[in-house]
C-alpha positions as CSV (number, residue, x, y, z in Angstrom):
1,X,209.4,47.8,138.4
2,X,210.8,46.4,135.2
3,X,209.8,42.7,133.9
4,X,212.2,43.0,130.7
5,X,214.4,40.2,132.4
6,X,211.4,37.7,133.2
7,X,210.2,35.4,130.8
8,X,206.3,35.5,132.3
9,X,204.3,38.4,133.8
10,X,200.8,38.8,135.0
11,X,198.5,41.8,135.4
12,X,195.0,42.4,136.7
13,X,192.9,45.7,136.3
14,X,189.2,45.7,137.7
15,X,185.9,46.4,136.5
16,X,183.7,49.4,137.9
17,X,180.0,50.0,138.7
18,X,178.8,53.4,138.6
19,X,177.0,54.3,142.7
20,X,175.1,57.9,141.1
21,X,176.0,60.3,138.8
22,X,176.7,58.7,135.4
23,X,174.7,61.2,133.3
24,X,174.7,64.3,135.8
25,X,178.8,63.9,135.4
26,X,178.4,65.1,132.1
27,X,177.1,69.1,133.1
28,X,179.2,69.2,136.0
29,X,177.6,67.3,139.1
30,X,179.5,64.5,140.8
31,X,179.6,61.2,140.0
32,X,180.8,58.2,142.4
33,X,181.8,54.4,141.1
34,X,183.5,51.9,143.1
35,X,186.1,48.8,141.2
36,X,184.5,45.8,141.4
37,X,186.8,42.0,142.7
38,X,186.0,41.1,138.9
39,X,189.2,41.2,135.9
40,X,190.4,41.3,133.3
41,X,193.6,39.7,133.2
42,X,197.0,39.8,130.8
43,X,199.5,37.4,130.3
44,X,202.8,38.0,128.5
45,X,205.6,35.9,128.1
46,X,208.9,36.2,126.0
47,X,209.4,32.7,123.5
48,X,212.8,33.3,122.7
49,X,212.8,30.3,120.1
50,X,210.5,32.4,117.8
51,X,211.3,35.0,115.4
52,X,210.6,38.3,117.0
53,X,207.1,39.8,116.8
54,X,204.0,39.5,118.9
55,X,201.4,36.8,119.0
56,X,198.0,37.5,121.1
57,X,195.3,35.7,122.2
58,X,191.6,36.4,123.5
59,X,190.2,33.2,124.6
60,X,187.0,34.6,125.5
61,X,186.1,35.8,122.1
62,X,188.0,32.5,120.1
63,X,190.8,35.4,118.7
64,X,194.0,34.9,118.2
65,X,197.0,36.2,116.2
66,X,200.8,36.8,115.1
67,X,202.2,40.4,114.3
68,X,205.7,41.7,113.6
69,X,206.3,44.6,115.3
70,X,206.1,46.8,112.1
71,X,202.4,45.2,111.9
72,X,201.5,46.2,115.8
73,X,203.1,49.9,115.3
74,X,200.9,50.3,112.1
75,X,198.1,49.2,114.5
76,X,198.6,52.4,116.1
77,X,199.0,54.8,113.4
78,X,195.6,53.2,111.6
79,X,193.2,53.9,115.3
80,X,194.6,57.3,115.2
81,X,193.5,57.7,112.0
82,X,190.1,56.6,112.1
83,X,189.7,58.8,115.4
84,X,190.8,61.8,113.5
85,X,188.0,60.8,111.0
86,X,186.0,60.6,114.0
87,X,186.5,64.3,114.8
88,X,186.1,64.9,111.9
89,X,182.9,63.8,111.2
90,X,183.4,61.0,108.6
91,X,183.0,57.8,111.0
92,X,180.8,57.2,114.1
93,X,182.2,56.4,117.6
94,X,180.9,53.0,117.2
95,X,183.1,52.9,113.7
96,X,186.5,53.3,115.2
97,X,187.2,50.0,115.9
98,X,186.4,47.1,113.7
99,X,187.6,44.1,115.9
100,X,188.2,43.7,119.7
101,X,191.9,42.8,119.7
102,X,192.5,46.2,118.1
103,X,192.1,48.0,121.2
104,X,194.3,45.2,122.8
105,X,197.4,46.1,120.1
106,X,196.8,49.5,120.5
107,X,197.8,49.9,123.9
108,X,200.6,47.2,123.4
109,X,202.0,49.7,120.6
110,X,202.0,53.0,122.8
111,X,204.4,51.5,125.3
112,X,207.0,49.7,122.7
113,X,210.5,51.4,122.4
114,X,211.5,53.6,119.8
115,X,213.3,50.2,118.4
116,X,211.7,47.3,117.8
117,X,212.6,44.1,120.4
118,X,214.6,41.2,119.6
119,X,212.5,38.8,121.1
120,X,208.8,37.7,120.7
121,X,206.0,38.3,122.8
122,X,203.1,36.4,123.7
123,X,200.0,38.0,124.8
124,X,196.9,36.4,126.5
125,X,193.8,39.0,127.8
126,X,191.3,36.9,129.4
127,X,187.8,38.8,131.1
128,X,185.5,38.0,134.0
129,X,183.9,41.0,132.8
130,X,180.9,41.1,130.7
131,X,181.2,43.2,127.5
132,X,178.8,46.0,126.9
133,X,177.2,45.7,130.3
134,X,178.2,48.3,132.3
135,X,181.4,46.9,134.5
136,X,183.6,49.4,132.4
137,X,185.2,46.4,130.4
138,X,187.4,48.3,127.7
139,X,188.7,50.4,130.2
140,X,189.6,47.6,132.5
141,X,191.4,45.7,129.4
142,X,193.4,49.0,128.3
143,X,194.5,49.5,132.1
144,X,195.4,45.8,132.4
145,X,197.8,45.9,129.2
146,X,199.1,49.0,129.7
147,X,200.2,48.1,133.2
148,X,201.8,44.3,132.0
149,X,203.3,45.8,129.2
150,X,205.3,48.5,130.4
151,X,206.5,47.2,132.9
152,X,208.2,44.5,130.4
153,X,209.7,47.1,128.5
154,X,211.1,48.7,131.4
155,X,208.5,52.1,131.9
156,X,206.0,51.0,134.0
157,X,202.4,53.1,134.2
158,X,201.1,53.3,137.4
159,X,198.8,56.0,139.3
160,X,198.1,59.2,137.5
161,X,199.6,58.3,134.1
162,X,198.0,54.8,133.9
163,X,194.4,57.0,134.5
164,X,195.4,59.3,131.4
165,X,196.8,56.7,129.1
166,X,194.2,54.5,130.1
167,X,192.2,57.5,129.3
168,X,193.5,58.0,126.2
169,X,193.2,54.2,124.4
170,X,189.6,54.5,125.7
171,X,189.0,57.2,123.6
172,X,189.2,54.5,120.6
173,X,185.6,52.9,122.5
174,X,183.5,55.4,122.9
175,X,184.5,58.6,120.7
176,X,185.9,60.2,124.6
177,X,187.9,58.8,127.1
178,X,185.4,58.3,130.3
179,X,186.7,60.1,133.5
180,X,185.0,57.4,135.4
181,X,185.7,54.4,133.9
182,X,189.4,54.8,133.2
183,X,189.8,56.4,137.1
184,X,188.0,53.7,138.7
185,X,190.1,51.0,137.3
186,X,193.2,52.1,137.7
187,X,192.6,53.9,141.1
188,X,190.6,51.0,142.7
189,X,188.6,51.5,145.4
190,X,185.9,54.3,145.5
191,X,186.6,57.0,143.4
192,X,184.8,60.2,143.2
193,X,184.7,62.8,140.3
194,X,184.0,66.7,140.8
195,X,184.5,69.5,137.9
196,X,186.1,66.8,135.7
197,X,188.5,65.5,138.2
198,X,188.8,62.0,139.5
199,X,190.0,60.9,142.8
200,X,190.2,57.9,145.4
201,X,188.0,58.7,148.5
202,X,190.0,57.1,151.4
203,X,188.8,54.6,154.3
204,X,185.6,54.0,152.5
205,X,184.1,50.2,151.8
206,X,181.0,49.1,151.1
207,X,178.8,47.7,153.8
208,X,175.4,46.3,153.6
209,X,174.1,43.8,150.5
210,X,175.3,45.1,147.4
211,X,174.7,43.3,144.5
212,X,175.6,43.5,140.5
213,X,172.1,43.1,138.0
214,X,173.2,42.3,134.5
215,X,169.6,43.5,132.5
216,X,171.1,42.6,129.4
217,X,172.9,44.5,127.0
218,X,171.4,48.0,125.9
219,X,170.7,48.1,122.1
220,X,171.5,51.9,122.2
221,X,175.1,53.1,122.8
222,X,176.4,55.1,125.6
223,X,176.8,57.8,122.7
224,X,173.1,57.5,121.7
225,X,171.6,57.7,125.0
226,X,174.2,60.8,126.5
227,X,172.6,62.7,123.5
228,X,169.5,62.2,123.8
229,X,169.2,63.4,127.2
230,X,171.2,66.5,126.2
231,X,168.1,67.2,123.5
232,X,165.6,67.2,126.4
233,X,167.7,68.2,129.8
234,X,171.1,69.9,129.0
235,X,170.0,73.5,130.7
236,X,167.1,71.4,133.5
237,X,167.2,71.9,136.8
238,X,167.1,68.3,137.5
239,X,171.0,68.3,137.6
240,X,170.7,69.4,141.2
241,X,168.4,67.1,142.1
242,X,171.4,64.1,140.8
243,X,173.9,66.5,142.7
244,X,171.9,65.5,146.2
245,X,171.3,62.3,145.4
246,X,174.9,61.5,144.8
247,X,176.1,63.3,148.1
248,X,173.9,61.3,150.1
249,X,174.5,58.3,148.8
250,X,178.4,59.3,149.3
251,X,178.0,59.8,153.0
252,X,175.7,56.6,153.7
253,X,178.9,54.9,152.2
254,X,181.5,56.9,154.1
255,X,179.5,56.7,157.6
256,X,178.0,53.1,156.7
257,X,174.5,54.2,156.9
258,X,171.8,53.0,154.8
259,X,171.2,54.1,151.5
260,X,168.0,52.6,150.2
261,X,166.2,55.9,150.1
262,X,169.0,57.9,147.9
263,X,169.3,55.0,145.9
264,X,165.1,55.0,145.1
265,X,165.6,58.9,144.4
266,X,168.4,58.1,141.9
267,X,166.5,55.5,140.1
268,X,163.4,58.0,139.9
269,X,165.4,60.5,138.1
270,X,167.1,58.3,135.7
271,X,163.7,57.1,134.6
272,X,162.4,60.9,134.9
273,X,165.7,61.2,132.0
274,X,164.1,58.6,130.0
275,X,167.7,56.0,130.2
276,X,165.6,53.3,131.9
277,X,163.5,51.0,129.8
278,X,160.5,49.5,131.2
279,X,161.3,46.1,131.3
280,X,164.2,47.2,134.2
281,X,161.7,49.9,136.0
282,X,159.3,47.1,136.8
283,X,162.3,44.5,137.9
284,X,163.5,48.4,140.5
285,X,159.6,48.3,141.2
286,X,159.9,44.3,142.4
287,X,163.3,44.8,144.3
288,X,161.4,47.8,146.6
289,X,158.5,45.8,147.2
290,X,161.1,43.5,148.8
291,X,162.1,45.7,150.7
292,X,165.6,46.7,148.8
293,X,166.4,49.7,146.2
294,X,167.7,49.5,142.5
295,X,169.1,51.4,140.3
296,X,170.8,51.6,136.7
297,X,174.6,51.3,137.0
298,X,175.7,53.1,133.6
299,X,174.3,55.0,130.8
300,X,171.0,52.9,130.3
301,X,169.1,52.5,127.3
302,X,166.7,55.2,125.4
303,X,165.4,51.7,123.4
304,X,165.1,48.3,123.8
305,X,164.5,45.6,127.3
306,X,168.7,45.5,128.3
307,X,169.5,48.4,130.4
308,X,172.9,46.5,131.0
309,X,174.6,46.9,134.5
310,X,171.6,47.5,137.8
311,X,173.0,48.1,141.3
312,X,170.9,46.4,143.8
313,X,171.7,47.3,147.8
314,X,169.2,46.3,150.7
315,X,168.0,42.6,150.1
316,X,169.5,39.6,150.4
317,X,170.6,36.7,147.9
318,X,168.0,34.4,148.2
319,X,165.2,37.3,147.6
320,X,167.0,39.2,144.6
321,X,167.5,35.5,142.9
322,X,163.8,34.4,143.0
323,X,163.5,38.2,141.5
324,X,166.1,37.5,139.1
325,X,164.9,34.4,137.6
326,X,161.4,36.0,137.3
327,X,163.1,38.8,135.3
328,X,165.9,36.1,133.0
329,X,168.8,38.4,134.7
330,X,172.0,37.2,136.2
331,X,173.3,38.3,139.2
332,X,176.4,38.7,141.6
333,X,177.2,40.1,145.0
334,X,179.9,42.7,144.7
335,X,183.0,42.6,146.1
336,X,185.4,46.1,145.9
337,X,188.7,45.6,144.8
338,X,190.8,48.4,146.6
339,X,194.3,47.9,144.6
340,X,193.4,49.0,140.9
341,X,195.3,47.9,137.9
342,X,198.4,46.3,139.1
343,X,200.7,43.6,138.3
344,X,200.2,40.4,139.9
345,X,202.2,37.5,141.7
C-alpha cells in the first residue's frame, strides 16, 4: 500500500522478549522470543508550505531536527562508513553510532527514491520501550520506520524483506544484525529460530502469568557478554542442555502446559554461563520461593547489578510487586502482539 498521496501516516512495530535460547542461538541451538503489546511508534506527515527536506523528532530523548535531503542521504553514506571501520577493526560496535536519531535517518535514507522529493517530511518516533533493557528497542524503531516510510514513497516493506532490512540497519547497534530481535518484531507473534533461520510458530499464545522484570540496565554490552561466554563455553557441552530447555519450554507454550520447571533449568544455566549477576539470581531465588520461575530475558550482564530484561511466569501480580519493590525493579504483565510491524489506522 502506498501513502505518497496522504498527508499523515502512522506505524507501530513491537518489542520482543527472549522465552530461551539467547546465547545458545549463537553455536547453533534454538532460540524462541515472543513480540510484546509495547511500541514504538512513527509519525510522518507531508507540510507542503515548507521547503523540501526532512524534519524529525524524538520526544522521548528531547531530540529534534531539520535535514535536506542531501543531509539525510549523507546520513547513510557516513553509518556505512563507520561500519566498514567496524570490520575493519578501527571502531567498536558500540562506536558506530554517535547519537540515537542516527539510526532513525538511516533507515529513513534506504527507502528514499533515486530523486530527491519535492515536499517536506515530518517525522515523529515515540517509544514505550525501554532503551538498553532487553525489549529489542532498536530493532523495533528500524522496523517501525522502515514500514511508515516506504510505504510513503510508494515501496512498502513488509514480511520477509522488512526482517532483512530491519536486519540490516540493526547492524549499525550492535556490530551484527540480531536474527531474533529483527524477526520477532516484524513477524509478531512467537517466532522461533533454528540453524540461523527465523520463523513464526502458528496458533501459539501465551497462557498463564507472564510478566516483564526490568533489572536495570546491564553495564556490559551485549557484545561484551556474547564474548565472554565464547572464552569459557564455545566447544561445552552445555549447549545441549539450552537445546532441551528451549524445546520444553516451546511445547508447554504450544500445548499450554506449565513451564515453571524449564524455565528454573534455563535460569540455572545462564547463571552456570556466568550472564547473570547476583543481585538478579537472588531476586529468581525470591520469585521460586513464591512459588513462580524467573529468568534473564536477553544477553545479561558479565558485570554490574542490571541484568536488564527478567521473564517472570507462575505468580501473580500482587506477589511479584511486593518482590519487585524489595528488589527497586519495575514491572509489567506481558501482553503478545500477534501483527508485527505494520502500519496503523
Amino acid at each position: 500500500m502506498s501513502l505518497a498521496n496522504q498527508t499523515s501516516a502512522v506505524s507501530l512495530a513491537p518489542g520482543k522478549l527472549i522465552l530461551s535460547g539467547e546465547h545458545a542461538v549463537v553455536y547453533g541451538a534454538p532460540a524462541l522470543a515472543i513480540a510484546v503489546a509495547r511500541h514504538i511508534r512513527s509519525q510522518c506527515s507531508v507540510r507542503p508550505d515548507t521547503a523540501a527536506g526532512l524534519s524529525w523528532s524524538l520526544p522521548d530523548l528531547n531530540q529534534q531536527g531539520t535535514l535536506s535531503w542531501s543531509d539525510v542521504r549523507a546520513q547513510r553514506t557516513l553509518l556505512n562508513n563507520r561500519h566498514a571501520d567496524f570490520e575493519s577493526g578501527q571502531l567498536t560496535a558500540a562506536e558506530i553510532l554517535q547519537s540515537p536519531q542516527q539510526l532513525v535517518l538511516y533507515c529513513l535514507a534506504l527507502c528514499l527514491p533515486d530523486t530527491d522529493p519535492a515536499s517536506h517530511l515530518q517525522l515523529t518516533v515515540t517509544s514505550q520501550l525501554p532503551a538498553g533493557a532487553g525489549m529489542g528497542s532498536s530493532a523495533a524503531a528500524a522496523a517501525s520506520v522502515l514500514s511508515l516510510v516506504s510505504a510513503h514513497f510508494g515501496q512498502p516493506l513488509s514480511g520477509q524483506t522488512l526482517y532483512e532490512t530491519t536486519r540490516y540497519c540493526e547492524r549499525l547497534c550492535h556490530g551484527r544484525g540480531g536474527i531474533i530481535d529483527s524477526a520477532t518484531v516484524s513477524f509478531g507473534g512467537l517466532v522461533e529460530v533454528l540453524n540461523g533461520v527465523p520463523s513464526r510458530v502458528e496458533n501459539a499464545t501465551l497462557s498463564g502469568d507472564w510478566f516483564y522484570v526490568n533489572t536495570g540496565r546491564p553495564v556490559a554490552g551485549t557484545g561484551e557478554c556474547v564474548e565472554q561466554v565464547r572464552q569459557q563455553f564455545s566447544g561445552a557441552d552445555i549447549w545441549q542442555e539450552f537445546t532441551q530447555v528451549t524445546g520444553q519450554i516451546r511445547q508447554a507454550v504450544l500445548q499450554q502446559q506449565d513451564a515453571t520447571a524449564a524455565i528454573r533449568d534455563n535460569q540455572r544455566l545462564l547463571e552456570t554461563i556466568g550472564v547473570v549477576p547476583a543481585k538478579v539470581a537472588r531476586f529468581a531465588r525470591a520469585v521460586e520461593a513464591a512459588g513462580g520461575a524467573a529468568k534473564i530475558s536477553g544477553a545479561g550482564s558479565v558485570r554490574g547489578e542490571g541484568g536488564g530484561a527478567m521473564l517472570v511466569y507462575g505468580i501473580g501480580d500482587q506477589a511479584l510487586g511486593a518482590l519487585c519493590s524489595d528488589f527497586e525493579y519495575q514491572f509489567f504483565a506481558i501482553e503478545e502482539d500477534s501483527d508485527g510491524a505494520r502500519l496503523s489506522d
